[in-house]
Backbone of each chain as nested JSON, in Angstrom:
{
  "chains": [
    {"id": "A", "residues": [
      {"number": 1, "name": "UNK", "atoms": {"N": [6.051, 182.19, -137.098], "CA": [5.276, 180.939, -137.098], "C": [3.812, 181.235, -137.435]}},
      {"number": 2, "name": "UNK", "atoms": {"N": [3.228, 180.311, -138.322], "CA": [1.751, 180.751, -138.799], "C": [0.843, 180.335, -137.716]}},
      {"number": 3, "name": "UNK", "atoms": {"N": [-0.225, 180.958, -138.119], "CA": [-1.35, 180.227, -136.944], "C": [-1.992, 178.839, -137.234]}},
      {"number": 4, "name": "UNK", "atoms": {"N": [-1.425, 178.031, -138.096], "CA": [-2.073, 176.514, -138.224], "C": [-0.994, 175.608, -137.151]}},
      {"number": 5, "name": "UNK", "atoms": {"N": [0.145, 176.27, -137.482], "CA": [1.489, 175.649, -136.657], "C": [1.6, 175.837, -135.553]}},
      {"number": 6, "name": "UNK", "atoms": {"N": [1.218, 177.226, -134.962], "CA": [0.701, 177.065, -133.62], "C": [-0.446, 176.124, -132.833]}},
      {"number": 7, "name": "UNK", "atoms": {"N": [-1.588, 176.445, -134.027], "CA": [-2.401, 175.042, -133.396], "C": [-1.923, 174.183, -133.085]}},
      {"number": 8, "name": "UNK", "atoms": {"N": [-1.593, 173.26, -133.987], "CA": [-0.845, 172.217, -134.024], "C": [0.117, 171.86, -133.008]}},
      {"number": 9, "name": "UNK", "atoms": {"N": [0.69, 173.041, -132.303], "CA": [1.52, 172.869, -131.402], "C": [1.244, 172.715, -130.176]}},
      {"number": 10, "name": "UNK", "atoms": {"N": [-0.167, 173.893, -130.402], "CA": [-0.998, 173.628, -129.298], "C": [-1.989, 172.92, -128.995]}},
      {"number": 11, "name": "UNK", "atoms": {"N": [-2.234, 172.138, -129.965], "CA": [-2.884, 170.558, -129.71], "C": [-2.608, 169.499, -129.036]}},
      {"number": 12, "name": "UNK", "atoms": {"N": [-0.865, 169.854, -129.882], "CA": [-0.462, 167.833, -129.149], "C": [0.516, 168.787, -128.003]}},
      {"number": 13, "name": "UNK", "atoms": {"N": [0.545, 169.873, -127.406], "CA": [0.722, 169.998, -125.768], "C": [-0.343, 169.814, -124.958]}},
      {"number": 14, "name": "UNK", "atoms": {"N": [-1.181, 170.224, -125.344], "CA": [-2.44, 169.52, -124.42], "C": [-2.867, 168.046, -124.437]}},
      {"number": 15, "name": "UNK", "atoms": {"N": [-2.39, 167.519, -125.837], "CA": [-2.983, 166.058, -125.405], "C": [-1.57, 165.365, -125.108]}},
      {"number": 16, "name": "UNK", "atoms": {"N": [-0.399, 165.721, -124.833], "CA": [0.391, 165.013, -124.279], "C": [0.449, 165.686, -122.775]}},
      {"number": 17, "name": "UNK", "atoms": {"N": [0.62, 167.047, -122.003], "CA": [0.205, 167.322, -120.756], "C": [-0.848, 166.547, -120.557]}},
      {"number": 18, "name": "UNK", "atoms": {"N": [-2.128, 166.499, -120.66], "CA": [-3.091, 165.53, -120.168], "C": [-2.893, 164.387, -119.268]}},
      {"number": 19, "name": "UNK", "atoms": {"N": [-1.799, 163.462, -119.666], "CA": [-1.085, 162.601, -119.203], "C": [-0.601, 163.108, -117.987]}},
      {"number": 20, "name": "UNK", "atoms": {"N": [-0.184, 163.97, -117.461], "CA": [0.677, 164.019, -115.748], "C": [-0.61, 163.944, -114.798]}},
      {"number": 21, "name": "UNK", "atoms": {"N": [-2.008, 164.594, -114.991], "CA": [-2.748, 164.318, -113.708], "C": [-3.143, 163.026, -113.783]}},
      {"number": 22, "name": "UNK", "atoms": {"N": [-3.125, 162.126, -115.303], "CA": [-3.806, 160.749, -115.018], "C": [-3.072, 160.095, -114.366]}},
      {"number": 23, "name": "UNK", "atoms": {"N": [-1.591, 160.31, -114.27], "CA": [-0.292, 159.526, -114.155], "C": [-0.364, 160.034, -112.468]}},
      {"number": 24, "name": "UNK", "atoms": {"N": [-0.373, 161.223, -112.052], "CA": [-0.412, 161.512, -110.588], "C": [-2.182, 160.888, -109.93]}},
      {"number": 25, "name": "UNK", "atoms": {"N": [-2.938, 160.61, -110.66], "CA": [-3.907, 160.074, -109.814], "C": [-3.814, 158.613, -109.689]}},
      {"number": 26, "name": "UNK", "atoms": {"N": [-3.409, 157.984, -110.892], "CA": [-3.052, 156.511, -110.396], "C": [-2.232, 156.574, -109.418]}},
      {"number": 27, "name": "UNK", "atoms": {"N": [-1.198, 156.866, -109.429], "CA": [-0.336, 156.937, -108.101], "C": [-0.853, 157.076, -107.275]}},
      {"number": 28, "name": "UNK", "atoms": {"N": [-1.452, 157.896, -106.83], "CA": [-1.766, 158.915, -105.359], "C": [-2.937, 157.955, -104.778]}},
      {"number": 29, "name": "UNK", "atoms": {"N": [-3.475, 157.315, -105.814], "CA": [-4.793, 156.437, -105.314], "C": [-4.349, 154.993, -105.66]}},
      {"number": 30, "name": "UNK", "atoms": {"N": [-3.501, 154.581, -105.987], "CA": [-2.727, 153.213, -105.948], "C": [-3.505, 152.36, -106.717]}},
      {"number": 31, "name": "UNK", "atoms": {"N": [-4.838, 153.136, -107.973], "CA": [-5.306, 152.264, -108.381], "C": [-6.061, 152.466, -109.725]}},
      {"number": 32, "name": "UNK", "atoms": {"N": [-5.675, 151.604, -111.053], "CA": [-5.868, 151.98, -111.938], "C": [-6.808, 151.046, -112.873]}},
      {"number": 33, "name": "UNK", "atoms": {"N": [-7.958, 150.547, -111.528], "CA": [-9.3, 149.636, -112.126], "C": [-9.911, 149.965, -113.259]}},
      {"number": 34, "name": "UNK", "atoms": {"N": [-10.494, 151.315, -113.199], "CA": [-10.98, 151.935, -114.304], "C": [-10.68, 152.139, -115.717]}},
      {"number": 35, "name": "UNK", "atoms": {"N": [-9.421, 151.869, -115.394], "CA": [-8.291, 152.164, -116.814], "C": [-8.364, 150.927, -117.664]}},
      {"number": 36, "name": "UNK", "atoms": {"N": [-9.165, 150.97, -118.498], "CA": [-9.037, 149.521, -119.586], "C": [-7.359, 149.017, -120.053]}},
      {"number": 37, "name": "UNK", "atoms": {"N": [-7.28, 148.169, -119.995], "CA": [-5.764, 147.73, -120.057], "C": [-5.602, 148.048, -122.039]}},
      {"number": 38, "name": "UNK", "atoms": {"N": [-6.775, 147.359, -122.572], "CA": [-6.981, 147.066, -124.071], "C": [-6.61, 148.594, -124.394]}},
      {"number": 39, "name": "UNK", "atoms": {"N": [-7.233, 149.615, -123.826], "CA": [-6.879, 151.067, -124.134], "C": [-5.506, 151.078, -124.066]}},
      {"number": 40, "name": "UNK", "atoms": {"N": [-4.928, 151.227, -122.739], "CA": [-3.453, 151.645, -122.531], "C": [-2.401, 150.622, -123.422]}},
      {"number": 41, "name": "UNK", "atoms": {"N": [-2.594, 149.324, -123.95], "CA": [-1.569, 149.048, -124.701], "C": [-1.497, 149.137, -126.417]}},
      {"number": 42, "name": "UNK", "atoms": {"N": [-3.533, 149.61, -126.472], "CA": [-3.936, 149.67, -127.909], "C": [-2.956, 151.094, -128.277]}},
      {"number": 43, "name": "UNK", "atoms": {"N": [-3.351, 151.974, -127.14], "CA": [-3.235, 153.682, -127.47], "C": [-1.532, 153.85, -127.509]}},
      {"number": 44, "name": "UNK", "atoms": {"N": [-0.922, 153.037, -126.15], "CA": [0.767, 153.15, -126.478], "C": [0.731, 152.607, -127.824]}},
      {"number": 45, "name": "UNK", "atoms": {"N": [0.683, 151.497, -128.227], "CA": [1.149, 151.252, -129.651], "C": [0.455, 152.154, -130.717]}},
      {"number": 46, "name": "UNK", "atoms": {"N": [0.138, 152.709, -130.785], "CA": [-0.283, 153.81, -131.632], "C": [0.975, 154.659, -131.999]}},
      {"number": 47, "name": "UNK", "atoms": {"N": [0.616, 155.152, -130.533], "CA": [1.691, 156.272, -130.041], "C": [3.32, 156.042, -130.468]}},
      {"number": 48, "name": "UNK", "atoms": {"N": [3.514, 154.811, -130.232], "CA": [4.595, 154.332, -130.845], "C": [5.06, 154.941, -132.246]}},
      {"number": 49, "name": "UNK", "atoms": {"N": [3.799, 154.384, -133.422], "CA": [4.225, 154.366, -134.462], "C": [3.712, 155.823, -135.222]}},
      {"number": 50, "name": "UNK", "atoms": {"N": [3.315, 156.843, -133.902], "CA": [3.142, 158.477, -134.162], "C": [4.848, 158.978, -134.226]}},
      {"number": 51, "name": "UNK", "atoms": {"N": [5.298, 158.245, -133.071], "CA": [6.828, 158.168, -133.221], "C": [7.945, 158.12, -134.397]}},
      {"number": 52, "name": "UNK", "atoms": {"N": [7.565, 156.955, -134.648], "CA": [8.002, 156.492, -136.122], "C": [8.1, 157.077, -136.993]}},
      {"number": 53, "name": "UNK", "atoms": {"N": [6.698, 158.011, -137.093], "CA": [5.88, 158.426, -138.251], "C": [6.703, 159.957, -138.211]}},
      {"number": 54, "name": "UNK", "atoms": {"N": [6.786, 160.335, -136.692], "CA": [7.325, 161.553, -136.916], "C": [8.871, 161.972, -137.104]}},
      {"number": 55, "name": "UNK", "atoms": {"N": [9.345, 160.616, -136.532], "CA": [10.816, 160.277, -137.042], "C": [11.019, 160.318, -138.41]}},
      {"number": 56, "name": "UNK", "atoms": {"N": [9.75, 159.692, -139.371], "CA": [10.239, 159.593, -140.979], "C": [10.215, 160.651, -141.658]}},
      {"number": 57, "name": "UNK", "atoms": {"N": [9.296, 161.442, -141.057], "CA": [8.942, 162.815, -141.762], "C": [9.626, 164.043, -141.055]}},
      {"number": 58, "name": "UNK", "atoms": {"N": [10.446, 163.577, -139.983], "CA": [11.718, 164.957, -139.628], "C": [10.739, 165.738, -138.968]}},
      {"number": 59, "name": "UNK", "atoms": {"N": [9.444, 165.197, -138.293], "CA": [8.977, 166.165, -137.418], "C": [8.742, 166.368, -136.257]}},
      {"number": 60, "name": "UNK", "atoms": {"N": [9.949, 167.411, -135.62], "CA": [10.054, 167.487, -134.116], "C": [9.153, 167.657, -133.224]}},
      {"number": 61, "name": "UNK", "atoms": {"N": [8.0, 168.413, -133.942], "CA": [6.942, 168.234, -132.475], "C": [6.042, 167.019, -132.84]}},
      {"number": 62, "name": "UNK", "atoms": {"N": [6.36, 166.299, -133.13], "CA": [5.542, 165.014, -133.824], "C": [6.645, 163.972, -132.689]}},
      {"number": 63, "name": "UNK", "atoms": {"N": [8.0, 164.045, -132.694], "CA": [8.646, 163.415, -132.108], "C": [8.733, 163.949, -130.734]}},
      {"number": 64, "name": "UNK", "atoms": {"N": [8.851, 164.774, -130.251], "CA": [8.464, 165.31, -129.014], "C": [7.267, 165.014, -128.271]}},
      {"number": 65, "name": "UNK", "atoms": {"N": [5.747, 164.979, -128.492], "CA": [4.705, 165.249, -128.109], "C": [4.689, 164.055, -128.136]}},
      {"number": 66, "name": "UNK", "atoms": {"N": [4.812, 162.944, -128.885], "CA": [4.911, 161.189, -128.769], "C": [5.828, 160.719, -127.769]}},
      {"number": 67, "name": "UNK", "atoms": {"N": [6.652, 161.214, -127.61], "CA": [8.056, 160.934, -126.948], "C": [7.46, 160.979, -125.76]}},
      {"number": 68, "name": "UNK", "atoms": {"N": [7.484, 161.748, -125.431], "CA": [6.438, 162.302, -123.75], "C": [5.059, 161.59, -123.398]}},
      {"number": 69, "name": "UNK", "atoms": {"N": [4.225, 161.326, -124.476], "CA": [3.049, 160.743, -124.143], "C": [3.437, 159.19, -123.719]}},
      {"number": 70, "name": "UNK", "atoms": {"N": [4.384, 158.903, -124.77], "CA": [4.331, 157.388, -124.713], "C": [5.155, 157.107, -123.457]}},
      {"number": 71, "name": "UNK", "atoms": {"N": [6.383, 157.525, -123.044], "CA": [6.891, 157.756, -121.61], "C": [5.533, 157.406, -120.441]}},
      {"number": 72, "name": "UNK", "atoms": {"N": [5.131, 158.716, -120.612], "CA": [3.74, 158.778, -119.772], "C": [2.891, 157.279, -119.357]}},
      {"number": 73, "name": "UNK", "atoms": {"N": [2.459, 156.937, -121.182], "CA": [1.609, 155.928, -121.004], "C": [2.104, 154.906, -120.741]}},
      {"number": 74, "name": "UNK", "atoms": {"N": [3.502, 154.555, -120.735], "CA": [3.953, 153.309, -119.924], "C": [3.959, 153.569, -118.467]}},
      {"number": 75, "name": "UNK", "atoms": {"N": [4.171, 154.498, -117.801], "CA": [4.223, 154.461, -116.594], "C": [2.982, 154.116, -115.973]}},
      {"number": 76, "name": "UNK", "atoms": {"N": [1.672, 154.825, -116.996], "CA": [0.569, 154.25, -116.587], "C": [0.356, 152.829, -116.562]}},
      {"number": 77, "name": "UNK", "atoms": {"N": [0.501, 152.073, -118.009], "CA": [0.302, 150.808, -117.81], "C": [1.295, 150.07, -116.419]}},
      {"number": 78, "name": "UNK", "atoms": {"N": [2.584, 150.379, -116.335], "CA": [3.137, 149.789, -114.985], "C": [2.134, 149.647, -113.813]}},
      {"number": 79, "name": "UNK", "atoms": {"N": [2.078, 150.885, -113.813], "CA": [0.889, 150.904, -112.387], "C": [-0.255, 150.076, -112.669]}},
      {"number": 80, "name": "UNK", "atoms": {"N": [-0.591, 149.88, -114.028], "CA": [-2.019, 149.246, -114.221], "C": [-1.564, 147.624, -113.615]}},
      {"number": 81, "name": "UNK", "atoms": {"N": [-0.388, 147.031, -114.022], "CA": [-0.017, 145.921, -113.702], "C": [0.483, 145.914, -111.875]}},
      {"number": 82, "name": "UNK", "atoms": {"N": [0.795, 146.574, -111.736], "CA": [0.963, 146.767, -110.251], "C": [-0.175, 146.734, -109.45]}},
      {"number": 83, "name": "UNK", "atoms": {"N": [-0.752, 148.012, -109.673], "CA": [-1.898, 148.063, -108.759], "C": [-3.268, 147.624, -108.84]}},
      {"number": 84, "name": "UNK", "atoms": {"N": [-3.108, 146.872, -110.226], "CA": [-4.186, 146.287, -110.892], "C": [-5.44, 147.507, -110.966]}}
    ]},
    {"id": "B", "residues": [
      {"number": 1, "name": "UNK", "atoms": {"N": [0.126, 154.609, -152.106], "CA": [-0.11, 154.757, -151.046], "C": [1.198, 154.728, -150.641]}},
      {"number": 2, "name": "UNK", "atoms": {"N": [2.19, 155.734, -150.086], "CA": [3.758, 155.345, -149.405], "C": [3.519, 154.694, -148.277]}},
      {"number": 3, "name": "UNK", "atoms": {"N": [4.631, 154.513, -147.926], "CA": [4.987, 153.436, -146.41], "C": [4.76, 154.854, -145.284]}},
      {"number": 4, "name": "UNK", "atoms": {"N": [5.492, 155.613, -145.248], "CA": [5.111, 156.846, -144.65], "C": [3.168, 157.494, -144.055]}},
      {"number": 5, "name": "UNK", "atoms": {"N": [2.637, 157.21, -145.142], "CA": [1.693, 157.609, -145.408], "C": [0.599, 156.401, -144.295]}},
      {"number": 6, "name": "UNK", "atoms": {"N": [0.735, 155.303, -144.846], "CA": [0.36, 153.947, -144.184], "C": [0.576, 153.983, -142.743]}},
      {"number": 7, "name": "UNK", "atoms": {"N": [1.917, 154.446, -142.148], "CA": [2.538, 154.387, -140.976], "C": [1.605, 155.736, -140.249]}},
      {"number": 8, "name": "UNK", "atoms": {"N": [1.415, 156.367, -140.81], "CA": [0.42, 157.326, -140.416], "C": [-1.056, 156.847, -139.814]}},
      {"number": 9, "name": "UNK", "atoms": {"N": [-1.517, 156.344, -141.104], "CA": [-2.651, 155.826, -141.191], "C": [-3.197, 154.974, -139.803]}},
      {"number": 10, "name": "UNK", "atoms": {"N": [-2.317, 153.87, -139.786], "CA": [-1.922, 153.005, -139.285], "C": [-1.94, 153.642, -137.388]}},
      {"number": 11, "name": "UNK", "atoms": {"N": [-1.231, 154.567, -137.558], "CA": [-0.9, 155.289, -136.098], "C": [-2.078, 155.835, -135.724]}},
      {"number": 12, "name": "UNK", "atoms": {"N": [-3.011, 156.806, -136.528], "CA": [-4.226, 157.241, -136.261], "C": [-5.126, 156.215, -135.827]}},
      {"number": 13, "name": "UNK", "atoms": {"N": [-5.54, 154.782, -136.725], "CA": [-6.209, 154.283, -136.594], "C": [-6.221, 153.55, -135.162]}},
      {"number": 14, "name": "UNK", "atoms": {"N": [-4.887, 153.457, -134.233], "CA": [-4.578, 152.761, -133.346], "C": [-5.191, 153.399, -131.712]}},
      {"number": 15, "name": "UNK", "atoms": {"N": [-4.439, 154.929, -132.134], "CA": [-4.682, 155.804, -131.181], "C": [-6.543, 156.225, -131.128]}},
      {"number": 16, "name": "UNK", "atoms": {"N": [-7.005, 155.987, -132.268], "CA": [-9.009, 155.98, -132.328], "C": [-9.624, 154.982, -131.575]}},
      {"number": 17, "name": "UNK", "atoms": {"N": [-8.731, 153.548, -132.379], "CA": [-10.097, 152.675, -131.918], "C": [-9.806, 152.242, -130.194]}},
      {"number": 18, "name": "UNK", "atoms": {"N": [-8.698, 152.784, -130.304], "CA": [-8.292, 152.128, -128.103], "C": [-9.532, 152.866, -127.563]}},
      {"number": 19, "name": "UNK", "atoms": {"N": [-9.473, 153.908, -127.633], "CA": [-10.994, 154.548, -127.104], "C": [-12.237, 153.743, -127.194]}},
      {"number": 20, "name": "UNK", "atoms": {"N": [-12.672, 152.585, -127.743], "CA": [-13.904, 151.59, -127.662], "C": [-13.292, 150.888, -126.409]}},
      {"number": 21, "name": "UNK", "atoms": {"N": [-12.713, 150.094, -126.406], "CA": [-12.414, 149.5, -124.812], "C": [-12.718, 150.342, -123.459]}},
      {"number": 22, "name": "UNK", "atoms": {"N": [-12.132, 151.101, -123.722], "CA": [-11.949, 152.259, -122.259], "C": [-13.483, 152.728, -122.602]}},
      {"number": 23, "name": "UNK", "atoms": {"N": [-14.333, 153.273, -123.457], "CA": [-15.572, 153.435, -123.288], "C": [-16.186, 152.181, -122.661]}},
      {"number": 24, "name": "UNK", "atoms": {"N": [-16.432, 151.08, -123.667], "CA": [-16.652, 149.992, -122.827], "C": [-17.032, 149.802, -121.569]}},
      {"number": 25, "name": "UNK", "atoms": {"N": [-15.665, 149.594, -120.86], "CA": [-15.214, 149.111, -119.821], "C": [-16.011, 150.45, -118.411]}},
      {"number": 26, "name": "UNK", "atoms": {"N": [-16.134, 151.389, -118.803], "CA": [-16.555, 152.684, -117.796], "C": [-17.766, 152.273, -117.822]}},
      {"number": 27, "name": "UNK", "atoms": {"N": [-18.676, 151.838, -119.233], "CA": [-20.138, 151.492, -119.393], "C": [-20.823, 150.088, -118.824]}},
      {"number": 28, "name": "UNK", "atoms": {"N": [-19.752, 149.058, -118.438], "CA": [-20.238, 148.431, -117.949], "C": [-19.414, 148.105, -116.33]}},
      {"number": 29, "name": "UNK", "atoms": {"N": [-18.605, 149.007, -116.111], "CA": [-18.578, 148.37, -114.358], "C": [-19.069, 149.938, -113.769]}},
      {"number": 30, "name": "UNK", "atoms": {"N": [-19.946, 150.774, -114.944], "CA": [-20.488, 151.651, -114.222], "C": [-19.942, 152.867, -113.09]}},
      {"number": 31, "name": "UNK", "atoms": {"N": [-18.203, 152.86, -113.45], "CA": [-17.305, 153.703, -112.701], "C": [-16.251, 154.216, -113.587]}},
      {"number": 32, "name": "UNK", "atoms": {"N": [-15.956, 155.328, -113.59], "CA": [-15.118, 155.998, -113.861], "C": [-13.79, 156.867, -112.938]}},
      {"number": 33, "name": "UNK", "atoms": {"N": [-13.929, 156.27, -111.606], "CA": [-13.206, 156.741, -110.553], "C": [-12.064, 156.669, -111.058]}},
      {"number": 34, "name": "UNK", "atoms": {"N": [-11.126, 156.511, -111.738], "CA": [-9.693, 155.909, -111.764], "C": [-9.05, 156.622, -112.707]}},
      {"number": 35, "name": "UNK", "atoms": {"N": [-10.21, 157.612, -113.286], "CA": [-10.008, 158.379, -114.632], "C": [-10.002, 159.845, -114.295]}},
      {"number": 36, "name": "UNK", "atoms": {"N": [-8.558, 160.501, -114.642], "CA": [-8.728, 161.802, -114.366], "C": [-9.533, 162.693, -115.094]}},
      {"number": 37, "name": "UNK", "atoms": {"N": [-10.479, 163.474, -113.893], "CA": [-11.107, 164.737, -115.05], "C": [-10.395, 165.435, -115.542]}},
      {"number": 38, "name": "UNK", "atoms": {"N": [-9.228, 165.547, -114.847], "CA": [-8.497, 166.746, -115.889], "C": [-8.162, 166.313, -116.468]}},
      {"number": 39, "name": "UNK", "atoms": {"N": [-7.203, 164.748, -116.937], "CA": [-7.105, 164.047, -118.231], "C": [-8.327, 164.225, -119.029]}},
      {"number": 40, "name": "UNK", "atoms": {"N": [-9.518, 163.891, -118.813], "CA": [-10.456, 164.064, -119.775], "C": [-10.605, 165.345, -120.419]}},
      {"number": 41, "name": "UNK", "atoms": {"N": [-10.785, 166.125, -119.797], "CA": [-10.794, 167.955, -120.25], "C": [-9.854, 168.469, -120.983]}},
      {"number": 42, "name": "UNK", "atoms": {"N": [-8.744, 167.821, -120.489], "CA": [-7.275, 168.742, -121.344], "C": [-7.024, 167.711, -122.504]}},
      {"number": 43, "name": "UNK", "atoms": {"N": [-7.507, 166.233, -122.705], "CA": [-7.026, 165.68, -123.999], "C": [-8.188, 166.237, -124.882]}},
      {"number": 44, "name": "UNK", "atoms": {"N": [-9.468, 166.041, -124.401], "CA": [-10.389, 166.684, -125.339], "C": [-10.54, 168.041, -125.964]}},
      {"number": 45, "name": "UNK", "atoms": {"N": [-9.47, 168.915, -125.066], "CA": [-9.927, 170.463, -125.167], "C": [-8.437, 170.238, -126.952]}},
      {"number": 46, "name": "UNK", "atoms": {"N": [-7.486, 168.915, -126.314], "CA": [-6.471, 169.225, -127.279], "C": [-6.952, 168.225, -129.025]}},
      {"number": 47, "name": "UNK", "atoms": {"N": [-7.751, 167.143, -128.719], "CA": [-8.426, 166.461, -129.819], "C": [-9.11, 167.12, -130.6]}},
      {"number": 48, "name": "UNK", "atoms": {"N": [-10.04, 168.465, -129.751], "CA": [-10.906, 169.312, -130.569], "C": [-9.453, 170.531, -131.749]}},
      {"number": 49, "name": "UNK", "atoms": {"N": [-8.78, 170.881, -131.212], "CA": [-7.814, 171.575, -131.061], "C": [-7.215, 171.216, -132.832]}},
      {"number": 50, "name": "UNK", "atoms": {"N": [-6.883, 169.563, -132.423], "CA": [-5.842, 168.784, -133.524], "C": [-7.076, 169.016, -134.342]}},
      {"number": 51, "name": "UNK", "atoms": {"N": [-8.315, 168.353, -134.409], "CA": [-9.745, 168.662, -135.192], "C": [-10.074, 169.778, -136.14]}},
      {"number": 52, "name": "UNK", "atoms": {"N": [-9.527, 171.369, -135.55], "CA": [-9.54, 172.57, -136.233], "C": [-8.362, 172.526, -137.438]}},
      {"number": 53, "name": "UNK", "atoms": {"N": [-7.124, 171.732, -136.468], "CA": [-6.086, 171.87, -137.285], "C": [-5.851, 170.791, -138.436]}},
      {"number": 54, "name": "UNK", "atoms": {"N": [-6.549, 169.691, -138.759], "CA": [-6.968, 168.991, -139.434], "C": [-7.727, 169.432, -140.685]}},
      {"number": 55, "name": "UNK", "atoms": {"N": [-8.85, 170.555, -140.127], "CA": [-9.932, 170.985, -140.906], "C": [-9.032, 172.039, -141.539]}},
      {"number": 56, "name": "UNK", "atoms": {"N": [-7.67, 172.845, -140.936], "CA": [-7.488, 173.81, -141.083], "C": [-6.107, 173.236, -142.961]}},
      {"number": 57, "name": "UNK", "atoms": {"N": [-5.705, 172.186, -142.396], "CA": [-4.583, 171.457, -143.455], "C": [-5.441, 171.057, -144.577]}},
      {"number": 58, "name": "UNK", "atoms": {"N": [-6.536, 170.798, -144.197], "CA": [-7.882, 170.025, -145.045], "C": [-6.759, 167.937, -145.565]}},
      {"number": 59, "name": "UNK", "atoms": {"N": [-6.277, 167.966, -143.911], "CA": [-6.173, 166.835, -143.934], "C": [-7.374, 165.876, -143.647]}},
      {"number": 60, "name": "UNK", "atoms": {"N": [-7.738, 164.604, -144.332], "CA": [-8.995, 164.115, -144.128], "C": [-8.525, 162.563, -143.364]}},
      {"number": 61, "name": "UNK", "atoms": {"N": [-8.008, 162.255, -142.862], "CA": [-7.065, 161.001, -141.731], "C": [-7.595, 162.199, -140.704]}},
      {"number": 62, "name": "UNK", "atoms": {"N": [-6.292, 162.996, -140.472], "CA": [-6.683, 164.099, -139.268], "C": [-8.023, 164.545, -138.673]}},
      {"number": 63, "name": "UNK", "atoms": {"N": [-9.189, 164.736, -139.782], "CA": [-10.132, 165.066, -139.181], "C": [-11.381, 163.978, -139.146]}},
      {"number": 64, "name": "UNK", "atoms": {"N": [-10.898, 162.947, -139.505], "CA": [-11.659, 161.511, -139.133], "C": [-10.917, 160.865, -138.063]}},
      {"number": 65, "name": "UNK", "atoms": {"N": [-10.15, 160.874, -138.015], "CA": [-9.496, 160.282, -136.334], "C": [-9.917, 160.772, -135.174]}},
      {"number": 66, "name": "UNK", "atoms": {"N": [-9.848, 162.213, -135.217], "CA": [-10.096, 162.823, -134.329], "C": [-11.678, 163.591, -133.675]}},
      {"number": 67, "name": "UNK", "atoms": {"N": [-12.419, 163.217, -135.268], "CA": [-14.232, 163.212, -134.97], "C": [-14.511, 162.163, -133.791]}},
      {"number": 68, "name": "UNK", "atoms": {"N": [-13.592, 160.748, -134.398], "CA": [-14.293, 159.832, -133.574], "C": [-13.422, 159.782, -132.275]}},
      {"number": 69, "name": "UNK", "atoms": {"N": [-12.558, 160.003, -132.133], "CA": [-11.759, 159.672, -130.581], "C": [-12.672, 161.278, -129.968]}},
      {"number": 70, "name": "UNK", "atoms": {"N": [-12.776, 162.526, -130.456], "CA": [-13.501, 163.312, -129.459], "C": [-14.976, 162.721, -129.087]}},
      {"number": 71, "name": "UNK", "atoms": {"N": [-15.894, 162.197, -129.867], "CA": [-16.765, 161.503, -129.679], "C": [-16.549, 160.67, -128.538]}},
      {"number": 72, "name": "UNK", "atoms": {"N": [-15.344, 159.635, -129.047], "CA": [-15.421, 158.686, -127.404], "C": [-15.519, 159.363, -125.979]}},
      {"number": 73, "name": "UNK", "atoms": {"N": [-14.063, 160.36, -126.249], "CA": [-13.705, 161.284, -125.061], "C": [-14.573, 162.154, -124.548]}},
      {"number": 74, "name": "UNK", "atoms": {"N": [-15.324, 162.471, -125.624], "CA": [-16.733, 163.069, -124.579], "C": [-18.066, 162.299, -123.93]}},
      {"number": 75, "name": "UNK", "atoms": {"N": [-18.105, 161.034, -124.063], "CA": [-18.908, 159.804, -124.025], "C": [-18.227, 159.492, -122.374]}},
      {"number": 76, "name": "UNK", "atoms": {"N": [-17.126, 159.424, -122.718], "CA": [-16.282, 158.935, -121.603], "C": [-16.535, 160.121, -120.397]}},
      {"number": 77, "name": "UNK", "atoms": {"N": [-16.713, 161.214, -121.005], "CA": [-16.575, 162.657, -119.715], "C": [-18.004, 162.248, -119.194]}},
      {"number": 78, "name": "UNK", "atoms": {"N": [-18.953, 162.174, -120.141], "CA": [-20.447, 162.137, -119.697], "C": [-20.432, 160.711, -118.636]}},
      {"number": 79, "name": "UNK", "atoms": {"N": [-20.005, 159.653, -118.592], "CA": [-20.397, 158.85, -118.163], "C": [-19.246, 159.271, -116.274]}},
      {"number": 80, "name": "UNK", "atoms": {"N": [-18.372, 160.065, -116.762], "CA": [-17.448, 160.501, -115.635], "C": [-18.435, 161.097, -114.727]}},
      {"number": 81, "name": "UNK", "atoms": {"N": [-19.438, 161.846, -115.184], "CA": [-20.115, 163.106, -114.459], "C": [-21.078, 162.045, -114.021]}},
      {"number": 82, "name": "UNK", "atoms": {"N": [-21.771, 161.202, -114.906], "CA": [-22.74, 159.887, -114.408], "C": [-22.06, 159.333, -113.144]}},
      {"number": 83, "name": "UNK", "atoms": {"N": [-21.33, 158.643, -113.266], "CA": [-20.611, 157.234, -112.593], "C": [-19.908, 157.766, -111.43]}},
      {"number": 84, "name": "UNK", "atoms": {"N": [-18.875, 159.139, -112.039], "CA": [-18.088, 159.979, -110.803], "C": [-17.0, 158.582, -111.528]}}
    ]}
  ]
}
């Protein structure tokens, strides 16, 4: 594996990990005021169509690293609607 | 311009501009409590990351998406360390 592909790999693991402490602090603090809603449904739909995108072009860590984030970022928005 | 290509486009542009709200919103209720630092640290450490690897493809989407969402994300850290 070259070293651009490793980047790359090691990019979108960090920006999809990122997601578990935001996801364990809403929880743990029952409250996700701070969290712009406009963000969390602008950024899931993004994420969505990173999905898409990586579905059309057959690329697994494109479909992986979306797969997981967007998981993630719904659970966030739940809580955003929950715990306001 | 392919449909592929667009769907890209399209995905970048989504996942950038959500970052104006969530800046926003920290800048004017003056709190960032709700926002993990380690979310902030580990998406930025991975935005800078995608940024190299952008510069590194000499993709130019890749390294304009990700100028401006690290921009937000570090706007957003500064006002974290401000606000707490």
């Amino acid at each position: 594996m070259d070293f651009v592909t490793i980047l790359g790999l090691t990019a979108g693991t960090l920006t999809t990990i990122a997601f578990f402490p935001q996801l364990l602090k809403v929880w743990q603090s029952k409250s996700a005021r701070d969290i712009s809603l406009t963000w969390l449904i602008t950024f899931s739909s993004g994420i969505l169509l990173w999905l898409f995108y990586g579905i059309s072009v057959n690329g697994l860590p494109i479909i992986l690293s979306n797969s997981i984030t967007l998981a993630l970022t719904l659970v966030i928005l739940y809580f955003k609607f929950k715990f306001g």
